[in-house]
N, C-alpha and C positions, 0 to 999 in steps of 0.2 A: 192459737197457743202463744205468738210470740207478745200480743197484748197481755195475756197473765202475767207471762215471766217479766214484762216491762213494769207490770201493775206493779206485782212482789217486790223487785227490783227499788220501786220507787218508794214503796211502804216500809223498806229496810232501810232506803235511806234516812228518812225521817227518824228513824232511832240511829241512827250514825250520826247525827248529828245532834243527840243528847250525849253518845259518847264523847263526842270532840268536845262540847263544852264542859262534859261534870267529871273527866277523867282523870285530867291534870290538877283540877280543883279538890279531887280526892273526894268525888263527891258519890251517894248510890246512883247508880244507873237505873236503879228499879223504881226506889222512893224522894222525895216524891212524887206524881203524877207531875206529868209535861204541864209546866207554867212560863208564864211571861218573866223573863229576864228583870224588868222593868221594874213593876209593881205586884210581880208574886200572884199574879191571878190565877188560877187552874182552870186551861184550857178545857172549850170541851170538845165532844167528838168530833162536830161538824168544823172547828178551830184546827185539827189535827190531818185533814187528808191532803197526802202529798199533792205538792203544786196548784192544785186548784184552789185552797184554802188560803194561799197567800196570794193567789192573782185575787180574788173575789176582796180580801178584804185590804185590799191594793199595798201591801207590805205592810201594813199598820196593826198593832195590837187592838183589840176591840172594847177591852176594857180600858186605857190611859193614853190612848194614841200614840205608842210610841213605835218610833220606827223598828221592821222585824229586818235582820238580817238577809239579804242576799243569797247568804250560801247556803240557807236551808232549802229552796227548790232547786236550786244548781247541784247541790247533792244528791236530793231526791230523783231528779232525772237523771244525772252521770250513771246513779248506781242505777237505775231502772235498767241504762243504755249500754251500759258494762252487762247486766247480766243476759240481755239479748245477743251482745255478742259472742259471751261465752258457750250460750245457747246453741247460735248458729255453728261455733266450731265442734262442740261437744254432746249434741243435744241432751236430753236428761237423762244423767249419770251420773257415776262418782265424781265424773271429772269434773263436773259443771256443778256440783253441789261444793268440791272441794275449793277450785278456783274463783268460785262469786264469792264462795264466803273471805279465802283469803285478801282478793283483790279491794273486797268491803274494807277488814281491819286496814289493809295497806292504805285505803281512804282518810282514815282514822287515823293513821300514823302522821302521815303528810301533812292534814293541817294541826295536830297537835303540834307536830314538829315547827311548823312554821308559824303560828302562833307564840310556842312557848319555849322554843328550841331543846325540848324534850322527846325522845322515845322511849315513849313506859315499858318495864321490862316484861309486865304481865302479857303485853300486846304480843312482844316477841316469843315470851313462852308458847301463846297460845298456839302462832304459826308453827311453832317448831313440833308441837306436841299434834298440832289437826297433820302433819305431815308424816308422820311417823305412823299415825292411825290410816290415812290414806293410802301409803302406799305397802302398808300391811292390808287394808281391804285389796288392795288391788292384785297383789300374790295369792291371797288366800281366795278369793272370788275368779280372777281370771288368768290367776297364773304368771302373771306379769313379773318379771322378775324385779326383786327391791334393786340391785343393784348398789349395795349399799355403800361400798366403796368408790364409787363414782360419787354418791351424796356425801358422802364423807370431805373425799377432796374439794369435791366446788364449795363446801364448808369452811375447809383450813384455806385455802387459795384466797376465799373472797375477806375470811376475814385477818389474815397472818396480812395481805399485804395492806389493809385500811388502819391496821395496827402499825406495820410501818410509817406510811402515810402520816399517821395520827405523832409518831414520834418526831418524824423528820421537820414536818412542821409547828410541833408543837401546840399541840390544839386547837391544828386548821381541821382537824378529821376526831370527832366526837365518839366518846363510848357508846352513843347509842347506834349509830352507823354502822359504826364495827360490829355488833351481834345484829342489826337487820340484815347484812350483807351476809353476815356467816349464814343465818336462817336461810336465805333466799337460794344459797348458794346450794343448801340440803336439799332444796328442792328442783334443782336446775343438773346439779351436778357439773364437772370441772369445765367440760366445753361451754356450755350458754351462763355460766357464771363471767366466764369472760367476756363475754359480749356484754352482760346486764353492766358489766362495771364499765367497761368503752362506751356504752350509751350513754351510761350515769352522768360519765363526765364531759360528754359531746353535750347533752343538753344542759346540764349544768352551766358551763359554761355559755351557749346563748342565751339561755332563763337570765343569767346574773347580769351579762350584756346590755339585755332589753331590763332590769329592774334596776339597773345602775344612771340606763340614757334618759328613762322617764322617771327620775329622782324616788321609786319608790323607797329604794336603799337605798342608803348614803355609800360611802366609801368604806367607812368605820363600823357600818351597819354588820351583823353577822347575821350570813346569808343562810339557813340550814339546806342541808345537802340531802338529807331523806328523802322528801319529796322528789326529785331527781332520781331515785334510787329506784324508788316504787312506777316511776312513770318508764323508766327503762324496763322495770319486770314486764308490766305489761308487752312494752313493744317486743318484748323476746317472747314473750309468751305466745304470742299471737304469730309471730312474723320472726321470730329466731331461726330457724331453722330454715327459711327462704333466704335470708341475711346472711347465714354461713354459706350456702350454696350459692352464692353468688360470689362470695369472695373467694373460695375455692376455686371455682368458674374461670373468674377473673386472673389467678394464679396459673390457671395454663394454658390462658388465652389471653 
């Protein structure tokens, strides 16, 4: 079972990474059919299967040789290796349909963001609105209570204080930040919103470190913070709640 969900996992990536390219370009994501960047060729099927397709034709396009990107098997396996984990905590259920697809868009945010230092609003919509549906199946199905004022606050928390942020420094903290954190925040509620944003900025902060000491950024360079944002959801998604209980722990001992 867990080779399917890596199989799927890996087959989604391969369109997460049509997204990341034709989103910001403003471009369909439907039409038209996956082609070469390069010289417009239209791949075909056996051109198309996750990661084996770009080891076999050693990164190179088949029709003009030019070199394929890296981050097309590296996404294809992350999101394969994402959804196995999701797998393992949740096996198949709402949860695990709801969290691979989010954690997918959150893929798709981060290198748009770092790319183009964009977060499309449609992206954030979609989180907001696949969250609203989730945890109405989750009431209406098994009873779970929505809890909605708990979603509510980890909402205004994460985003009233990146609006701060955003003012105090004056356009070190982006509009687009500010409604991913609010979104993430609907889905965390008030306690693990404040950890995803303690993460945010504990990694942030050595991500920027290490792409400052190996010149990838310059000084001047704007570094976007999404990416960061989305790599903290996961670690609280997974491990939040061990994380609190240790610092609690640690508080009275």
């Amino acid at each position: 079972m867990i080779v399917l969900i890596f199989v799927f996992g890996a087959i989604l990536g391969s369109f997460l990474n049509v997204c990341i390219y034709r989103i910001p370009r403003e471009e369909s994501i439907v039409y038209p059919s996956s082609h070469c960047p390069n010289c417009g060729n239209s791949l075909k099927w056996y051109e198309l299967v996750p990661i084996f397709s770009f080891l076999i034709q050693k990164g190179k396009c088949r029709n003009c040789n030019s070199s394929i990107s890296i981050q097309y098997p590296i996404i294809e396996a992350l999101n394969g290796f994402i959804y196995c984990i999701v797998f393992y905590y949740y096996g198949f259920s709402i949860d695990f349909i709801f969290y691979s697809m989010i954690i997918s868009i959150l893929i798709v945010v981060s290198l748009i963001d770092y790319y183009h230092q964009i977060i499309p609003d449609l992206l954030v919509i979609i989180i907001l609105i696949s969250t609203i549906v989730h945890k109405t199946a989750l009431y209406l199905i098994y009873e779970v209570p929505f809890e909605l004022l708990n979603s509510v606050f980890g909402l205004l928390f994460g985003g009233v204080l990146f609006l701060i942020i955003a003012l105090v420094s004056k356009g070190g903290m982006g509009g687009g930040d500010i409604k991913l954190i609010s979104v993430l925040g609907f889905i965390f509620g008030f306690k693990r919103t404040i950890l995803n944003i303690l993460l945010s900025f504990i990694i942030g902060a050595f991500c920027s470190i290490f792409l400052l000491l190996f010149k990838v950024k310059g000084r001047k360079d704007a570094i976007p913070f999404g990416p960061f944002i989305n790599i903290a959801f996961v670690i609280t998604l997974f491990l939040g709640d061990t994380i609190i209980s240790w610092y609690i722990y640690g508080l009275y001992f």
